[in-house]
KOLLUM-435570 format. One record per residue: x, y, z of N, C-alpha, C in turn. Coordinates in steps of 0.1 Angstrom, whole numbers. Layout:
<sites>
n.x;n.y;n.z;ca.x;ca.y;ca.z;c.x;c.y;c.z
X;Y;Z;X;Y;Z;X;Y;Z
...
</sites>
This chain:
<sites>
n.x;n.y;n.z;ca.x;ca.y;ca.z;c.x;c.y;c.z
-373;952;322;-361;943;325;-365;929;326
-375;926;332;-381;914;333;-384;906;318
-390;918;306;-389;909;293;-376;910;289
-372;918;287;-356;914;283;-349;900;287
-351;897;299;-344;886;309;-351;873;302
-364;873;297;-373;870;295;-373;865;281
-366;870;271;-373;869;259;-358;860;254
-344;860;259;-334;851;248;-338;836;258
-342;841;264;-346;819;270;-361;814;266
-366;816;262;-379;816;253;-379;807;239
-366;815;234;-366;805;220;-355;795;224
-344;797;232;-337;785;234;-346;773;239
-357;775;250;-364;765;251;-371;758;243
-373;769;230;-382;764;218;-381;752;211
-368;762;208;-363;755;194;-353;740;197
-350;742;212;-341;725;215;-348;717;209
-365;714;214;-372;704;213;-375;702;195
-373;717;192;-382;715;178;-372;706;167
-356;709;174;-342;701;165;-344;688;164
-348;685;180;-344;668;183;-356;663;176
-365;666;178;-383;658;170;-381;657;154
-376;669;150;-373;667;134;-363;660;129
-350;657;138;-339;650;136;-345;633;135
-351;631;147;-360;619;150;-367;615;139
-376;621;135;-386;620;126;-380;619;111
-366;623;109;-364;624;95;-354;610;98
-345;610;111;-341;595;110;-349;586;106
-361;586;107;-368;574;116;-379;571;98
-381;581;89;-382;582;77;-374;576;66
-359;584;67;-348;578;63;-352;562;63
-351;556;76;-346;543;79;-359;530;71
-374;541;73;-386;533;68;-380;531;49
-377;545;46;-373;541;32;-363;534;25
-353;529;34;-344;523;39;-347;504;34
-354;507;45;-367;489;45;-372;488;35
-375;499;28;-392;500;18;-377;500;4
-366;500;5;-361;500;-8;-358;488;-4
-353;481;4;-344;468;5;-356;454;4
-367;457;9;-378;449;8;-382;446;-7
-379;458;-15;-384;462;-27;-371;452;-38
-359;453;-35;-349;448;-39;-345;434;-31
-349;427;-27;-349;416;-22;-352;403;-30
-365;409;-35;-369;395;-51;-359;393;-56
-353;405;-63;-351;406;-73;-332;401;-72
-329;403;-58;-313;400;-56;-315;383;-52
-325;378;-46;-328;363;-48;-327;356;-63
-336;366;-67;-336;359;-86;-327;358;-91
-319;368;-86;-305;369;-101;-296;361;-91
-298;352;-74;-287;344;-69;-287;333;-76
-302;327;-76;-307;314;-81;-301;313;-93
-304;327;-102;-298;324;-116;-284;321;-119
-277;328;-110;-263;327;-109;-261;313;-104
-265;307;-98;-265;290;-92;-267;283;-103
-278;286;-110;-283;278;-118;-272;276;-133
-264;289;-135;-257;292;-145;-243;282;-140
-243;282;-126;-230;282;-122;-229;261;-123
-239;256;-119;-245;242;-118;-243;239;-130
-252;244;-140;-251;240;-158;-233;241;-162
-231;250;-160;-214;253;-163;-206;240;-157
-208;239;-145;-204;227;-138;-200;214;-140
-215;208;-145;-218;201;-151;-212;197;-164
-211;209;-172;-204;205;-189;-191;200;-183
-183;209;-174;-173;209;-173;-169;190;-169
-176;190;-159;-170;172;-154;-178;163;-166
-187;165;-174;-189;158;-188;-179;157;-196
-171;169;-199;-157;172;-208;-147;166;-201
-149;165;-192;-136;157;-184;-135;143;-185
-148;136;-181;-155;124;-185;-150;116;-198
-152;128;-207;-149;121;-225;-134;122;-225
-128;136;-222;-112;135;-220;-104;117;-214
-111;118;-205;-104;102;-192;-110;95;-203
-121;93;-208;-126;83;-217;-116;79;-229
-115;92;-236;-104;90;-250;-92;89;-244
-85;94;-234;-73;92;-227;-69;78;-229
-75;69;-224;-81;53;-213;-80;45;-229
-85;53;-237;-86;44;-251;-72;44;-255
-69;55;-257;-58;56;-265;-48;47;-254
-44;51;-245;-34;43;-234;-34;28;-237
-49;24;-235;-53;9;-239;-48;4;-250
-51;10;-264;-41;9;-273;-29;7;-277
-24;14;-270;-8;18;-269;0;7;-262
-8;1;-252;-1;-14;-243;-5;-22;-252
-14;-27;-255;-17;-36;-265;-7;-41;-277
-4;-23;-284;8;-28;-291;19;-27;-286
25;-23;-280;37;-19;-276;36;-40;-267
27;-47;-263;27;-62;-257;28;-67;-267
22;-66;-277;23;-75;-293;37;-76;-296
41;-60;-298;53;-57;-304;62;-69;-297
62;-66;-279;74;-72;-272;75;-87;-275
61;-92;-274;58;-109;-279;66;-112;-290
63;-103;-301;70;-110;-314;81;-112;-311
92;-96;-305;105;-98;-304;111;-106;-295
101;-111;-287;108;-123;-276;108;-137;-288
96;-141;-295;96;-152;-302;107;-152;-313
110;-142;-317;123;-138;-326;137;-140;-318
135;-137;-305;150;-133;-301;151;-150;-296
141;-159;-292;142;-173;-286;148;-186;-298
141;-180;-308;148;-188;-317;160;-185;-325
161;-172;-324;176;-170;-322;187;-178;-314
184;-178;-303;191;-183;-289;191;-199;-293
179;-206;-298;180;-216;-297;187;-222;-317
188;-212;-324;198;-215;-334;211;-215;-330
213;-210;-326;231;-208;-321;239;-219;-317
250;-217;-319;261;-235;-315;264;-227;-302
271;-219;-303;275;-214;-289;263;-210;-278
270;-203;-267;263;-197;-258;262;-184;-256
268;-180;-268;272;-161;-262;258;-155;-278
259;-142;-269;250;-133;-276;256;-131;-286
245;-128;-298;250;-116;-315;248;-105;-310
250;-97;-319;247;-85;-316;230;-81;-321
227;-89;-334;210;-88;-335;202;-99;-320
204;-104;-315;201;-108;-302;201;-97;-291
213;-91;-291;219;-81;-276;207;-71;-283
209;-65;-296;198;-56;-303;180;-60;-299
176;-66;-299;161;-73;-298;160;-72;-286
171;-79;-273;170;-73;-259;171;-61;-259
174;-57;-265;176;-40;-259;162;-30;-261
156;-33;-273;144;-29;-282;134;-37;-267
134;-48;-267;126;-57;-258;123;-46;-245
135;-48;-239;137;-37;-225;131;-27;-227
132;-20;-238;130;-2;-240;114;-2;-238
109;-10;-249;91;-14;-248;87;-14;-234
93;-25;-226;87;-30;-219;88;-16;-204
101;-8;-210;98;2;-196;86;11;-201
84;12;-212;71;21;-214;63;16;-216
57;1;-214;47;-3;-210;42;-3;-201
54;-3;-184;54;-4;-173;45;12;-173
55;20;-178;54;32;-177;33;34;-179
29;32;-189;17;34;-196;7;29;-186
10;15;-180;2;5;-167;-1;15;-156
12;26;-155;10;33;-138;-1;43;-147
-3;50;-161;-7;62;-160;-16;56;-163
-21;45;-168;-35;39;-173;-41;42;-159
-40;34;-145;-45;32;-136;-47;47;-126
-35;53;-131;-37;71;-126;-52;78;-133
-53;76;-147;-63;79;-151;-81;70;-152
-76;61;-148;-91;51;-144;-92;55;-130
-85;58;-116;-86;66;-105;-90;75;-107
-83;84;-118;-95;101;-118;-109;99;-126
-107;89;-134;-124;87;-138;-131;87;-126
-127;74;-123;-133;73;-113;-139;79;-96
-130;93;-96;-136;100;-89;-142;114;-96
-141;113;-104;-153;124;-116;-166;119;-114
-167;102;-117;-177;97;-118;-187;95;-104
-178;92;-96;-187;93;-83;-184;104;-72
-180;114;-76;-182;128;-72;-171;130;-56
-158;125;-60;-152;125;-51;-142;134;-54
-135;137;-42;-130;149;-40;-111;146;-41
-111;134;-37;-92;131;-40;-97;119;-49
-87;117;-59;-83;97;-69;-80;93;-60
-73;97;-48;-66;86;-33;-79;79;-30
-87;78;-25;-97;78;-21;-99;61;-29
-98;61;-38;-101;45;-45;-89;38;-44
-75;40;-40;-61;37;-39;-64;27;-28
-75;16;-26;-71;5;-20;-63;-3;-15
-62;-12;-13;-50;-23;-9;-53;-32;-18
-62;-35;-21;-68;-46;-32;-63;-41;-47
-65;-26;-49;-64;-20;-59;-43;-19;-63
-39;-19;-51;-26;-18;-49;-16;-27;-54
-22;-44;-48;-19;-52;-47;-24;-58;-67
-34;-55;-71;-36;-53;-82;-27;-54;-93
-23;-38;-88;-14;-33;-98;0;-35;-97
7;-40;-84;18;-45;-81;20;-60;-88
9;-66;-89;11;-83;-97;5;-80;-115
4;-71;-119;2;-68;-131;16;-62;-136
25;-55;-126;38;-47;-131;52;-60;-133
44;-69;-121;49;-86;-118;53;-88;-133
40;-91;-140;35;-99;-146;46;-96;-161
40;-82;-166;44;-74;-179;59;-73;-176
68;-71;-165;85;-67;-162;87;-78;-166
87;-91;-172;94;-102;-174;97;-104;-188
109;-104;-188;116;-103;-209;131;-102;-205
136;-110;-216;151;-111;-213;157;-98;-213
164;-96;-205;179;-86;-200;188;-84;-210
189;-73;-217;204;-74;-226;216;-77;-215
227;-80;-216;234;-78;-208;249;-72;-214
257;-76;-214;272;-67;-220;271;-74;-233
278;-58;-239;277;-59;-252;284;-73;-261
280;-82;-270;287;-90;-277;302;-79;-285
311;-90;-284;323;-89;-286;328;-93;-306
336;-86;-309;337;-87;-320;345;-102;-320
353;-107;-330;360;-126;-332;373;-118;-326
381;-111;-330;392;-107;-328;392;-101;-313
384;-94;-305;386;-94;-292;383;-110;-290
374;-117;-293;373;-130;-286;384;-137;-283
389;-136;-298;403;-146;-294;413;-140;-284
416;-129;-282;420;-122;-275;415;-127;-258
406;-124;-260;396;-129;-246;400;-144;-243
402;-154;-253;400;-166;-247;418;-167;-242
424;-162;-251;441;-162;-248;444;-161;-234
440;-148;-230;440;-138;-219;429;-149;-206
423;-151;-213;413;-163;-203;424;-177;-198
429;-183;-208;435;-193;-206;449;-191;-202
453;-180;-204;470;-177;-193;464;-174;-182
455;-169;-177;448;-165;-164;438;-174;-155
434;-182;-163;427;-192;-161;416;-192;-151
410;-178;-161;396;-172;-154;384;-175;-157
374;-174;-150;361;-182;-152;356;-173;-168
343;-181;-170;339;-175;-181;329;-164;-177
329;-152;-186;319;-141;-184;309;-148;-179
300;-153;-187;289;-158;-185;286;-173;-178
279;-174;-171;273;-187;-165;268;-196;-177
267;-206;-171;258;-215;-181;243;-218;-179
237;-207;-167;223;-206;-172;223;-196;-180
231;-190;-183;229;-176;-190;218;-176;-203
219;-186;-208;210;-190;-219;197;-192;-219
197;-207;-202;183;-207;-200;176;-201;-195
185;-190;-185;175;-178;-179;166;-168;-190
175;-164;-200;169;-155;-216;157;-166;-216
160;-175;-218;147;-182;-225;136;-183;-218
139;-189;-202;131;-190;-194;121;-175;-192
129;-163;-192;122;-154;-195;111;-145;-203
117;-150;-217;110;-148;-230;98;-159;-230
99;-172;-224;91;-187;-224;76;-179;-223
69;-169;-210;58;-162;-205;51;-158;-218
57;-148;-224;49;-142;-231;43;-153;-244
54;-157;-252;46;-174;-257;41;-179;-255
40;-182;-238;28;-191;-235;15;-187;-235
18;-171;-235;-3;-162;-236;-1;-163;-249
6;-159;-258;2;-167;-273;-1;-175;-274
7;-190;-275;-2;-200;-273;-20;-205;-270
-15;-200;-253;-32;-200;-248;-42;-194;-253
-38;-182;-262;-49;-175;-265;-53;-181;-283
-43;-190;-290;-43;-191;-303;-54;-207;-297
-47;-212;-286;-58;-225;-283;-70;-223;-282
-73;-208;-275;-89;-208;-267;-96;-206;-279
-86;-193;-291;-97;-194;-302;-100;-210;-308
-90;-212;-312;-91;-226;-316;-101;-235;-317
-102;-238;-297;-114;-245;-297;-127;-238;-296
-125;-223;-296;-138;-217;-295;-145;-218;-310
-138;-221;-320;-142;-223;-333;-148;-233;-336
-139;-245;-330;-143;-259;-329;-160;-263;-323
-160;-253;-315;-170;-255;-306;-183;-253;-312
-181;-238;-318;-189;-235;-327;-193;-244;-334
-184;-247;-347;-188;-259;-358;-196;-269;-351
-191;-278;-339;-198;-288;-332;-214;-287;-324
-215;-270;-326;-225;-268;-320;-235;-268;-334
-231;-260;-344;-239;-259;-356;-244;-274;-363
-232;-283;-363;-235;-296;-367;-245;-305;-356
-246;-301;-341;-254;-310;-334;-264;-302;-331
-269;-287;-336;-280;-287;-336;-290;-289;-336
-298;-296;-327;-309;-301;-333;-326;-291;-341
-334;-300;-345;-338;-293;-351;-352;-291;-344
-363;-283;-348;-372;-269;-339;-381;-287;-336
-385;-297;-341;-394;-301;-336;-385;-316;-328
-370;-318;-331;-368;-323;-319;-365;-315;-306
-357;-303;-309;-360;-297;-299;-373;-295;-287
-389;-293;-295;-394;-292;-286;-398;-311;-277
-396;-321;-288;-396;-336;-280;-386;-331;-267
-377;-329;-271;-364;-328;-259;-372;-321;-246
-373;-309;-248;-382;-300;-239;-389;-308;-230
-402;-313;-242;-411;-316;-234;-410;-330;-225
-399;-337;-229;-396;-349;-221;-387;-348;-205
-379;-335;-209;-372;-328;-199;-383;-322;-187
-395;-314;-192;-407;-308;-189;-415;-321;-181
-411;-336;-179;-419;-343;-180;-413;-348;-168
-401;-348;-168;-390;-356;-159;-391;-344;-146
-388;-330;-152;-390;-322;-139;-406;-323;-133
-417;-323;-144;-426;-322;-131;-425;-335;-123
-423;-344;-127;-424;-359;-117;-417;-355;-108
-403;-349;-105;-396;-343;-91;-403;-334;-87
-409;-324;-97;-416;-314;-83;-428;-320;-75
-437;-330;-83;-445;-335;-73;-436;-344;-62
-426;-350;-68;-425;-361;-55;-420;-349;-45
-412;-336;-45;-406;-331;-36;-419;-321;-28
-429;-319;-40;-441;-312;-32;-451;-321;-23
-448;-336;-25;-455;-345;-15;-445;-350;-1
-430;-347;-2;-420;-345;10;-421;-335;12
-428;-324;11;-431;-311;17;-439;-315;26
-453;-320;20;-464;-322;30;-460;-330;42
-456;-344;38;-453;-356;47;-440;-350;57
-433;-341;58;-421;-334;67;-430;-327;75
-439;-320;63;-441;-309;76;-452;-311;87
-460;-321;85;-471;-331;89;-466;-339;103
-452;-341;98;-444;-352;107;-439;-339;120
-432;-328;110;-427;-319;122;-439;-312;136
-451;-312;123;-463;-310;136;-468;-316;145
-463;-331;138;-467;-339;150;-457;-346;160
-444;-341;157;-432;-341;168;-439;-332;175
-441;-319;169;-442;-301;178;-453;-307;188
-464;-315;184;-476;-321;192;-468;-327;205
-458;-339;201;-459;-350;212;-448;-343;222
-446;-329;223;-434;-321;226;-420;-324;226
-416;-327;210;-403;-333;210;-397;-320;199
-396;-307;200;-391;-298;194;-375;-296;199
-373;-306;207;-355;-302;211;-350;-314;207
-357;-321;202;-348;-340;198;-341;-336;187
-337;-346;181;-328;-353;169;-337;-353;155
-347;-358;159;-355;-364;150;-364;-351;144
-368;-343;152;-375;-328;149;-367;-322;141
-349;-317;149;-342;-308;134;-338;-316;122
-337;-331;122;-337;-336;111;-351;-333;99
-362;-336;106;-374;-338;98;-371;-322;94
-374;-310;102;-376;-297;99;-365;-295;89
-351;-303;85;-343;-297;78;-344;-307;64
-350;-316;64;-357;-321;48;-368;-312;43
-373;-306;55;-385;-295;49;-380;-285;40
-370;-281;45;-361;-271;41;-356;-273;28
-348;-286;29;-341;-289;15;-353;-292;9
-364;-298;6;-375;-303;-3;-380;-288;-4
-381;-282;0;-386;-266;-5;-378;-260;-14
-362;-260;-13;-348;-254;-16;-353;-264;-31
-352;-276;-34;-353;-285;-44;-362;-281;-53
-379;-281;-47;-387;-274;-59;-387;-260;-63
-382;-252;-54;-379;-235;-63;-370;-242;-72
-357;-246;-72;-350;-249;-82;-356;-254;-94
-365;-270;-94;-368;-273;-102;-380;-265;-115
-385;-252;-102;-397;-244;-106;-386;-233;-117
-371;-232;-115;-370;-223;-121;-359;-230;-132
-353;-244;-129;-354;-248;-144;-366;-248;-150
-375;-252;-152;-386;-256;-160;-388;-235;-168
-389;-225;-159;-387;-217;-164;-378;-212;-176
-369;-222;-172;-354;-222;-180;-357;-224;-195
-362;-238;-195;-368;-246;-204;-373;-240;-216
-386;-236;-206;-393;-227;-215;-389;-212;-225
-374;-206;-219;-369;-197;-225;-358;-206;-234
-354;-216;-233;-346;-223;-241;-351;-224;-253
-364;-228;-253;-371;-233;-262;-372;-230;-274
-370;-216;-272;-375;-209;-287;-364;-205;-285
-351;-199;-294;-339;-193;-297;-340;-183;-308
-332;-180;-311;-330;-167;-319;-331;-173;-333
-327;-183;-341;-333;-190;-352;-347;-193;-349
-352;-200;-339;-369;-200;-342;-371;-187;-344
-374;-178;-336;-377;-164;-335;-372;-160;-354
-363;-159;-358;-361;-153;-371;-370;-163;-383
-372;-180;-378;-384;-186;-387;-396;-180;-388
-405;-178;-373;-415;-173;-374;-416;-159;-378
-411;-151;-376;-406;-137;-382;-406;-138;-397
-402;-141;-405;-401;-148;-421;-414;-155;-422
-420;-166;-417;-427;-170;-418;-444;-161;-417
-443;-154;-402;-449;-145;-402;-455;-133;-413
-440;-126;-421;-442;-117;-431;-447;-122;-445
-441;-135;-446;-447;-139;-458;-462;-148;-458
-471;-149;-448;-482;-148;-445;-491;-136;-444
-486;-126;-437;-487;-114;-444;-490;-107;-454
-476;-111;-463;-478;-105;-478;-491;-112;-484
-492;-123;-484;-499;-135;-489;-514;-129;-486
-518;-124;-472;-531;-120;-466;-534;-107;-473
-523;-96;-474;-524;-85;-478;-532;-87;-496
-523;-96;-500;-525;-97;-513;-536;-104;-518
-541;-110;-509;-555;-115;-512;-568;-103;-510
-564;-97;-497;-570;-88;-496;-573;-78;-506
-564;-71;-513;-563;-64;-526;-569;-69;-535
-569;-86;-539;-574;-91;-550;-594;-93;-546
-598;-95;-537;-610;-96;-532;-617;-78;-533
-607;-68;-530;-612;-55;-533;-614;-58;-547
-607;-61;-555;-609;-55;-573;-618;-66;-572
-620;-75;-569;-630;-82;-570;-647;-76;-568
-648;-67;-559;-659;-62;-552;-663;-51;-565
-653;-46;-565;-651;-32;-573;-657;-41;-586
-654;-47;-590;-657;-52;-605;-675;-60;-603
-675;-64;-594;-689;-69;-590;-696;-57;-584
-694;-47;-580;-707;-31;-580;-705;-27;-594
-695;-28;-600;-693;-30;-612;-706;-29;-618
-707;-45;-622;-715;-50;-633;-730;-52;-623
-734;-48;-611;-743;-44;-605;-748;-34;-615
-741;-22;-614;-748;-8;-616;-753;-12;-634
-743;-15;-637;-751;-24;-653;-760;-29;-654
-763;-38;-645;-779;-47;-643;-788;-38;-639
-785;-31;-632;-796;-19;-623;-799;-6;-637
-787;-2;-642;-792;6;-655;-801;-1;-667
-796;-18;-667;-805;-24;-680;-820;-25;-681
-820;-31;-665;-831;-33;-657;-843;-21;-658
-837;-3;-656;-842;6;-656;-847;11;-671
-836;8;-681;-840;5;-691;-853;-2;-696
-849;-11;-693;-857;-19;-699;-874;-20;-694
-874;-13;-678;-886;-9;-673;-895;4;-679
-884;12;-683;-892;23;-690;-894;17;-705
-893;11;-713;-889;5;-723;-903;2;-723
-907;-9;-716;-922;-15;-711;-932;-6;-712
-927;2;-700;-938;16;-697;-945;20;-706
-936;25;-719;-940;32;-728;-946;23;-741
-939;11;-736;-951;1;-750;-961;2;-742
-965;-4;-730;-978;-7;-721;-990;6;-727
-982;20;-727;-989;31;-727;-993;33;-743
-985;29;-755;-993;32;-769;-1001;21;-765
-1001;7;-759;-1012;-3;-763;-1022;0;-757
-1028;8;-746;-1035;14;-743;-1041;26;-749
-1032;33;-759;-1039;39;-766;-1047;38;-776
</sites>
């Protein structure tokens, strides 16, 4: 009875322990292989991150380059497009002004009211072109320096910019109501004079058109002057040229006048600062006389850097882009000249081993030649 009682608790004590140790042991396995794969897979999920970065950066990169050239050709073409569409308005203001100023009367034609109208139309899609030009130089310009809104460059400066540029281009005469055919006029003036109503139009009506149109002529003008004299300038520069060897008299007389100031200002260097050390000596470093002296030190120092970097000037003046293309030409054709002597002195050499090896064969000749007389006369 005792083993019976004995023998079903036996293995239940057994086998509890033997569950939990192998359960343990196979977790605890599991979890090592676990590490030992993830350790194992670790390189290799780093490598393909970097690669993916790296793919993702290059990709990146084209992308804000393409964008770059987009804003770039955009920016051109826009630029273009005001340019003519400003031409265009200029002509039709110079057209519509001497129109206005042909006329006996004061009232509009209809090729007049027409030209304002064309005029206006331009000039809103120029306005129009100015906002998207500057919309699109803002997105360059935050492509380019890696910013995250165009607001971001939307200054006050930038604002005010573009507010006196919209100033500037909105000014061109106003069509205003349509010109009237002769038969309503007379009609009009009838109807005017039983009523004895003012006239449609004012009497600046005329010189306001003009005064309006006057702007754009005047940047015609100024810009037909600037070339003008910038031609003129030219010619007067080509004609007063001087030439390479008075140029360098000029130099060197110039070169002659600055050193005399650098020495006199490098001998007020000594004599100030000599003077300031011997205020600093007699302890008068808070007078009158001390910040005066110390501040000629100053200027006579400020004076010779200057003069040290004209004279530098000078020296880059000197030679221009004509000297430089003289000695260049000059240069090559001394060259050819060396080369080609050189060549003629080879065929020279060549022709003198020449007629060497001739003398040396005659010579050899003529020694066996001997030999063999020498040897019958001995016989």
């Amino acid at each position: 009875m005792e083993s019976s009682t004995q023998v079903p608790t036996l293995p239940t004590t057994i086998v509890m322990p033997s569950d939990t140790s192998s359960s343990s042991s196979s977790t605890q396995s599991s979890k090592k292989k676990d590490l030992a794969e993830n350790q194992t897979e670790l390189p290799y999920v780093s490598h393909r991150k970097q690669a993916l970065v790296k793919e993702i950066s290059i990709s990146y990169l084209k992308h804000r380059l393409c964008l770059r050239e987009h804003f770039y050709a955009r920016l051109t073409l826009v630029s273009n497009l005001m340019s003519s569409l400003a031409i265009v308005g200029i002509i039709l203001m110079i057209i519509e002004n001497e129109l206005t100023f042909a006329r006996v009367n004061k009232e509009d034609t209809k090729v007049s009211w027409s030209l304002k109208l064309i005029i206006t139309i331009t000039t809103v899609i120029l306005l129009a072109l100015i906002f998207y030009y500057h919309y699109l130089d803002m997105n360059l310009y935050s492509y380019r320096n890696m910013l995250e809104d165009w607001r971001i460059e939307l200054t006050n400066r930038k604002i005010l910019l573009i507010i006196l540029e919209i100033s500037i281009c909105a000014v061109h005469p106003i069509p205003r109501s349509y010109p009237q055919s002769n038969s309503e006029k007379i009609n009009l003036t009838s109807i005017q004079s039983d009523s004895s109503s003012p006239n449609p139009y004012s009497l600046s009506y005329t010189a306001v058109d003009v005064g309006l149109g006057l702007p754009s002529i005047a940047t015609i003008v100024g810009l037909i002057g600037l070339l003008l004299s910038a031609i003129l300038i030219a010619i007067l520069t080509q004609k007063l040229l001087l030439t390479r060897k008075q140029k360098y008299v000029h130099t060197f007389v110039l070169n002659t006048r600055l050193e005399k100031k650098r020495k006199n200002h490098a001998a007020n260097i000594i004599k100030f600062a000599i003077k300031v050390w011997y205020l600093k000596r007699r302890n008068k470093s808070t007078s009158i006389e001390y910040f005066l002296t110390q501040r000629k030190v100053f200027q006579s120092i400020h004076h010779l850097q200057k003069i040290r970097q004209d004279q530098r000037n000078l020296i880059d003046i000197c030679v221009d882009l004509t000297d430089l293309m003289t000695i260049h030409r000059d240069t090559s054709v001394q060259t050819r000249e060396t080369v080609g002597q050189i060549v003629a002195i080879k065929t020279d050499i060549k022709k003198i081993e020449e007629e060497l090896k001739n003398i040396n064969y005659c010579m050899n000749t003529l020694q066996n030649t001997l030999n063999v007389l020498l040897d019958r006369a001995t016989k």
